[in-house]
Every structure is written in C-alpha cells, then in structure tokens.
C-alpha positions as CSV (number, residue, x, y, z in Angstrom):
1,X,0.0,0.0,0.0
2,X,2.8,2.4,0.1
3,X,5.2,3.1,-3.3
4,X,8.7,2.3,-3.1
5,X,8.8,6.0,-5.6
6,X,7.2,7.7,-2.2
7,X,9.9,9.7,0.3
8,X,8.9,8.6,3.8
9,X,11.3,9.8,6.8
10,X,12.6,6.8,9.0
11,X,10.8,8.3,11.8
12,X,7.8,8.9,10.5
13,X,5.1,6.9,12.2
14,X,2.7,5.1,9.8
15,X,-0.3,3.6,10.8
16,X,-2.2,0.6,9.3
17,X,-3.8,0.2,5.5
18,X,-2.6,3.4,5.0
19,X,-1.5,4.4,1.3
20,X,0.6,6.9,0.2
21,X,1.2,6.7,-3.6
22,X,4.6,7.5,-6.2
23,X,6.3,11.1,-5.3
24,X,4.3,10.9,-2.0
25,X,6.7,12.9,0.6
26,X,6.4,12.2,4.2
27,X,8.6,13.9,6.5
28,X,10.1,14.0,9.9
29,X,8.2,13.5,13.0
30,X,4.9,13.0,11.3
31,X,1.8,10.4,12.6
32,X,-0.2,9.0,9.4
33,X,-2.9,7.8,11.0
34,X,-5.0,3.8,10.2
35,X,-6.4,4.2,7.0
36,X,-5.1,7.0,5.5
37,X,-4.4,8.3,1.6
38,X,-1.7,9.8,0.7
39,X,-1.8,11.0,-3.2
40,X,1.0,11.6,-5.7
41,X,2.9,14.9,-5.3
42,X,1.4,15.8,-1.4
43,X,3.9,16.3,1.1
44,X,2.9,16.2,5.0
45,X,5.9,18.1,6.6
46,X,7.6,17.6,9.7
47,X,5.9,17.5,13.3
48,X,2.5,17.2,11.8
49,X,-0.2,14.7,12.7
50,X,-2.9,13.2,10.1
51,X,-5.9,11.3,11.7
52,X,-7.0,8.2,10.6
53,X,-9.0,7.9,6.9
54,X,-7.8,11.2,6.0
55,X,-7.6,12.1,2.5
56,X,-4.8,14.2,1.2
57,X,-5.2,14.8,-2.6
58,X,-2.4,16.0,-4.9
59,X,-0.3,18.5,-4.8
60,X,-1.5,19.5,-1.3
61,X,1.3,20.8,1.2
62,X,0.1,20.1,4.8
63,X,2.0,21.7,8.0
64,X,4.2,24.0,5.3
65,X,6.6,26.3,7.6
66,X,4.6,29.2,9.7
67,X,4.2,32.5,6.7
68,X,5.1,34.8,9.4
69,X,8.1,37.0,10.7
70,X,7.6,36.0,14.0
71,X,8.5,32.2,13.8
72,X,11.7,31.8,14.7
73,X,12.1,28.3,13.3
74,X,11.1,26.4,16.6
75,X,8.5,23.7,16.8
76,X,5.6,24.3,15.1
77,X,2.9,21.7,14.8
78,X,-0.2,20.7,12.5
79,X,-2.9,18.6,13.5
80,X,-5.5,17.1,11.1
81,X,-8.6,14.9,13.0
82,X,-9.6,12.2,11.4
83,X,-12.0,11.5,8.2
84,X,-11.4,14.9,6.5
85,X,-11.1,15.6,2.9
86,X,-8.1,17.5,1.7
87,X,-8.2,18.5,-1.8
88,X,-5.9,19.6,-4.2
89,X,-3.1,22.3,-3.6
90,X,-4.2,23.2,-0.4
91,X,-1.5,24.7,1.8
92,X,-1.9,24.3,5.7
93,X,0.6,26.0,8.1
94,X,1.7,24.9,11.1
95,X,1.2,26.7,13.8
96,X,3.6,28.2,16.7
97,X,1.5,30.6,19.0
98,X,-0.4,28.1,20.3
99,X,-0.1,24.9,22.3
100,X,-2.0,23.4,19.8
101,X,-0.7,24.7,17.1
102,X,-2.5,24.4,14.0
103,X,-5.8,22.1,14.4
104,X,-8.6,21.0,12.0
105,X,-11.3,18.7,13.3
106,X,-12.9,15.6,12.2
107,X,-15.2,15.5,9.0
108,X,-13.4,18.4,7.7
109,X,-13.1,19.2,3.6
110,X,-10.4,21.6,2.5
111,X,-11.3,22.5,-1.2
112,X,-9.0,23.0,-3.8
113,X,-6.4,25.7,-3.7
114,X,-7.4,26.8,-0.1
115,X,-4.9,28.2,2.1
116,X,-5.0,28.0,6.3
117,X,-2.3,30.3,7.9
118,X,-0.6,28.9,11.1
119,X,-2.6,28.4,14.6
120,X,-5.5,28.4,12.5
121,X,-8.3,25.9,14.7
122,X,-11.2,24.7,12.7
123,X,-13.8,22.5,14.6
124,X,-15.4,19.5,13.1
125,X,-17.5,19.2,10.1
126,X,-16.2,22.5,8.5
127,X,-16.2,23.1,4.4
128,X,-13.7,25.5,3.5
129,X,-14.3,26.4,-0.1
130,X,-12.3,26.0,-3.7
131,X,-9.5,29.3,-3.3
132,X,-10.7,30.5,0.2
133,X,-7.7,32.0,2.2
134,X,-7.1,32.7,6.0
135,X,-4.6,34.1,7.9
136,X,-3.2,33.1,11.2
137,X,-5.0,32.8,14.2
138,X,-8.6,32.1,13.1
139,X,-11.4,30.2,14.8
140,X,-13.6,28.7,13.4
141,X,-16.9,27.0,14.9
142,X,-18.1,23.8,14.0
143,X,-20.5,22.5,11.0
144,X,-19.0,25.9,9.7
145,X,-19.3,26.7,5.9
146,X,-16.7,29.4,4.4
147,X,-17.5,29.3,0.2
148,X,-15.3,29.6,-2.3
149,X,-12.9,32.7,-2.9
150,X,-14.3,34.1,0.8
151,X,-10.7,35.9,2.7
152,X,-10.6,35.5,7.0
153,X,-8.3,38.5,8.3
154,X,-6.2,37.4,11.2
155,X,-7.5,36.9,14.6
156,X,-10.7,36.7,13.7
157,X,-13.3,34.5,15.3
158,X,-16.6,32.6,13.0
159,X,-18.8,30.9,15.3
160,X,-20.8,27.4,14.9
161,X,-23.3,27.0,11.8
162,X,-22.3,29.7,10.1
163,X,-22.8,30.4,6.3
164,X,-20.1,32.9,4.7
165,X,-21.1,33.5,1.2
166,X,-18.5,33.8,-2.0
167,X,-15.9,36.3,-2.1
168,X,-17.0,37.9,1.1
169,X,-13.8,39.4,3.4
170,X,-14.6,38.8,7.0
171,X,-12.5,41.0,9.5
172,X,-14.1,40.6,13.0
173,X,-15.8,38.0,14.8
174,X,-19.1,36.6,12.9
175,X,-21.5,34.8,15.7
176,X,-22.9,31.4,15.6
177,X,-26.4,30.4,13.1
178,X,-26.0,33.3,10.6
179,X,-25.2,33.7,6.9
180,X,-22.7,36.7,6.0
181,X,-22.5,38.3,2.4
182,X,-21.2,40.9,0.3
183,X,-18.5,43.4,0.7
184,X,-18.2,45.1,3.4
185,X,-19.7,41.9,5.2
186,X,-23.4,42.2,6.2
187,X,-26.0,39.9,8.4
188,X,-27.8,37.9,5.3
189,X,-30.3,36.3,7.8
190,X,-29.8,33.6,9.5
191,X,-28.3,30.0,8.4
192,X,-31.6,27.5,8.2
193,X,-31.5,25.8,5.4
194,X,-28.3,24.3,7.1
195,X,-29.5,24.0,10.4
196,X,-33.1,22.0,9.2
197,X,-30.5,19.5,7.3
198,X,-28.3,19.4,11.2
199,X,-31.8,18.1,12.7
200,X,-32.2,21.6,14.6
201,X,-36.3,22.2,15.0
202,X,-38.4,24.9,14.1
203,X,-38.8,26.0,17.3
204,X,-34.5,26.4,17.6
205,X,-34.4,28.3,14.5
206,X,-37.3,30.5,15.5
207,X,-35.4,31.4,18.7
208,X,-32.4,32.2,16.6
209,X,-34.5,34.2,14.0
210,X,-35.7,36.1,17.2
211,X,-32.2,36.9,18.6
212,X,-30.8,38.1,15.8
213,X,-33.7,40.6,14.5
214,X,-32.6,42.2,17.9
215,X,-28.8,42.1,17.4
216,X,-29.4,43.4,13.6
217,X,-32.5,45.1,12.8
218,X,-33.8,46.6,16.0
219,X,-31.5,49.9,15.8
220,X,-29.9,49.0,18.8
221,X,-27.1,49.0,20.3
222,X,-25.2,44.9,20.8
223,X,-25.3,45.4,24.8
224,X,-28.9,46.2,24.7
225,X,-29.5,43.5,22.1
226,X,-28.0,40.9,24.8
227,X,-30.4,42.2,27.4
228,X,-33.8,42.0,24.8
229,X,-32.7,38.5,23.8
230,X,-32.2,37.6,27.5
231,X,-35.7,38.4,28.1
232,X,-37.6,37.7,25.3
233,X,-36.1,34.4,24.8
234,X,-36.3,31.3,26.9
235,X,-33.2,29.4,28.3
236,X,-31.7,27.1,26.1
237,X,-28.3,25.7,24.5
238,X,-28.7,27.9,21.9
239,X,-29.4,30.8,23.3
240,X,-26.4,30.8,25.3
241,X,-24.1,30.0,22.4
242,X,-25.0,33.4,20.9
243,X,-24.7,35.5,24.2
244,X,-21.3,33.3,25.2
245,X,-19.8,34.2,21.9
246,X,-20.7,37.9,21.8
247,X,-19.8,38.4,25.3
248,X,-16.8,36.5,25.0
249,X,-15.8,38.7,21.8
250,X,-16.2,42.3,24.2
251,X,-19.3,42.8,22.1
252,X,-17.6,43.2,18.7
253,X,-19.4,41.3,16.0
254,X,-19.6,42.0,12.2
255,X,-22.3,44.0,12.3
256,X,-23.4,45.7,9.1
257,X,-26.7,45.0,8.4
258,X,-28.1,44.5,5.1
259,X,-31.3,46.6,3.7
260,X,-33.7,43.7,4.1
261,X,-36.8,45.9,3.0
C-alpha cells in the first residue's frame, strides 16, 4: 500500500492500511494515522499529525513552515482529526502561538487551492471552499461553511453553523447560526437551510431568528441587544451560544446589516 517511488522519513510513524502513492513525501516527525491516503505529489511536513481515513489529494502541502516574521524556526505543529477531505493544492501551516498549534477537526473538507495560515483551529464538520484564504490565528466553529474565494483576516473569530457566502472578506468576529455576504460583510439572515439539514427544530431556529432581529434590525445598540434577547427568549443551549460568543468577543461582532426591505 505504500510506493517504493514515495519519500517517507525513518521516523515517521505510519499507521495501518494506510496508502501513500509515487512522489508521496512524508517527513520527519509525522503520525499517518490507520487508513489513511496519501496522493501523488502531497507532502505532510515535519511534526505534523494526520488522523486516521484522512484524504490528502495532490499536490496539497500540509504543516508547510509558519508564513510569518515571528516564527523563529522552533517547533511548530499541525494537527489534522480524522475522516477529513483534503483536496488539491491546499496549503496548511503549522502553527507556533499556540499549544495546539495548527488544528482541524474531524469530517473536515479543505477544497482545492485553499490556504489556512498557522494556529488556525477549525472545529469538526467545517467546508472551506475552492481558493478561500485565512490568515493566522482564526477560529472557526463547527458544522461551519466558508465558500469559495471568501478571505478570513487574522484573529478573527466565525462561530458554529455559520454560512459565509463567496468572495465575502470577513475582519471581526461573525457569531454562531448566521449567513454573512457581500462586501463590506453584512448579516444575510440567519443559516436555516443548514440548520433543518443538522436536525435543529423549528422551534430552535425560531429562537435564533428572534435573537438576531434584535442584534441586527432593532436599531440597537449589541449590549442592549443581549439584554432584549435575555428576556424575550427562553433558556436554552442555543441561546447561550450566541450570548457566550458575543460576550466572550467584548461585544464586537460583524455587524453591518443588510437593507432587508
């Protein structure tokens, strides 16, 4: 299952059925986890970890060095969970800021030509787009969908279920259940098309319509927003997703709504 034409470092740990095909290049320090493929021409580079029935398509570089004048050349490490989908020419970074380094979770698909800067952390069940590009130090919630050609400014933060249309340029911190588009980035409604296929009910997505007509069309302010929602909304998981994310964010959300009338 592996080529003799492959370059795989003698301490590289390799896992079982796993298959890395000709011109494969494994380096240093790396886990290939049970089950994995390797395709012609990627290259996993040192101190990086791939979980098990990963896909890594070709061409696709995965833990490249940190793009960034602050790595000093110390350890830097890339983690990739298991069952996700890397496609071709995707570029992944490790990361060095972070104790974790560089992380994507399981069920993850990396389109083609994507590129994740270092300490990047993407939950599970993410799809990051054909070209979509983001610098270091981005979170990313879970069951998150970033389309194609769509740029993530450093340090920003993209909470769970959300939608972030094509070619949109997010610099801030977008909160869980919503859909994001155009340029400057605008509220688009909420994410429910999604949601109804992620089993949420009618009922959930009602209470997130609710919240977020107060957040973005209500004319106030995000701190009274929080307050409304608090009281015209009862108890629940979600609920206090969105208010744990805003707060935990200082308040400071994309926030530019779009002219829904």
């Amino acid at each position: 299952m592996i080529s003799p034409l492959a370059h795989i470092d003698p301490t590289a740990k390799i896992g079982s059925d796993v298959t890395i095909h000709p011109f494969a290049f494994v380096d240093a320090n790396t886990v290939i986890g049970d089950g994995a493929v390797i395709m012609p021409y990627a290259s996993v580079m040192k101190d990086t970890r791939v979980g098990a029935r990963t896909k890594i398509y070709n061409g696709a570089i995965v833990g490249a060095d940190p793009q960034d004048f602050r790595w000093d050349g110390k350890t830097a490490t890339c983690t990739i969970g298991d069952d996700c989908v890397i496609r071709e020419n995707v570029i992944i970074n490790r990361g060095f800021m972070s104790t974790q380094g560089t992380f994507i979770g399981d069920g993850s698909f990396i389109m083609a030509t994507s590129h994740i800067g270092h300490d990047c952390h993407i939950a599970g069940k993410c799809v990051i787009g054909n070209g979509v590009t983001m610098a270091g130090n981005i979170e990313i919630g879970s069951c998150s969908i970033l389309s194609s050609n769509s740029v993530i400014h450093e340090g920003s933060k993209i909470g769970d279920w959300v939608l972030i249309k094509g070619g949109c340029r997010i610099s801030g911190n977008v909160p869980p259940y919503v859909i994001i588009a155009h340029n400057p980035a605008s509220y688009f409604g909420i994410n429910a098309h999604i949601m109804r296929k992620g089993n949420f009910t009618d009922d959930q997505i009602d209470d997130v319509a609710k919240a977020y007509r107060h957040i973005y069309q209500c004319g106030t302010s995000v701190f009274n927003a929080l307050k409304r929602i608090q009281a015209d909304i009862e108890d629940s998981p979600i609920r206090q997703n969105i208010l744990d994310f805003i707060n935990g964010n200082n308040l400071r959300i994309v926030a530019v709504p779009v002219d829904l009338e």
